[in-house]
C-alpha positions, 0 to 999 in steps of 0.5 A: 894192329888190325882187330876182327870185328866185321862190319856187321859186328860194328853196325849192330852194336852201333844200332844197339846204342843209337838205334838208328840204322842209317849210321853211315860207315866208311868201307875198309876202315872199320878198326879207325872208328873210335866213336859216334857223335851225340847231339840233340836234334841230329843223327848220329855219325860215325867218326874215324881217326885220321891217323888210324885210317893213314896207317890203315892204308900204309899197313893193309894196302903198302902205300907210301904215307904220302900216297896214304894222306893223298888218298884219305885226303881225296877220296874220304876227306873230299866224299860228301855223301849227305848229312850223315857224312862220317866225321874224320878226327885229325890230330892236333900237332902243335 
């Protein structure tokens, strides 16, 4: 499930395409990245998959899915580090 793509491999594709190296990215949570936003007039964020980040942490560290949303929910849900805060894509169960 995991790709091999390292951090660095990520940023410098990110700053090829944005060319813009201050894309904040989420540590730990590379594979879950399944874009960046585009707006005029507005930096460029990184935006990850709430799913992937879940199963992530049930996969990679053994937590439980409860213990998983728990701390997506805690610690990346509820960081603001500034505008350039990357945006996380929840489902849309209806």
């Amino acid at each position: 499930m995991f790709n091999t793509v390292n951090n660095n491999d990520i940023r410098e594709h990110i700053v090829s395409i944005t060319d813009d190296e201050e894309v904040l990215l989420i540590d730990g949570f590379d594979e879950a990245i399944i874009g960046l936003t585009n707006r005029l007039n507005t930096p460029a964020l990184a935006v990850y998959s709430w799913e992937a980040i879940v199963n992530i942490l049930v996969e990679r560290d053994g937590l439980s899915l409860d213990e998983a949303m728990e701390y997506v929910d805690f610690n990346i849900l509820g960081a603001w580090v500034g505008e350039r805060t990357p945006i996380v894509v929840m489902p849309l169960d209806m």
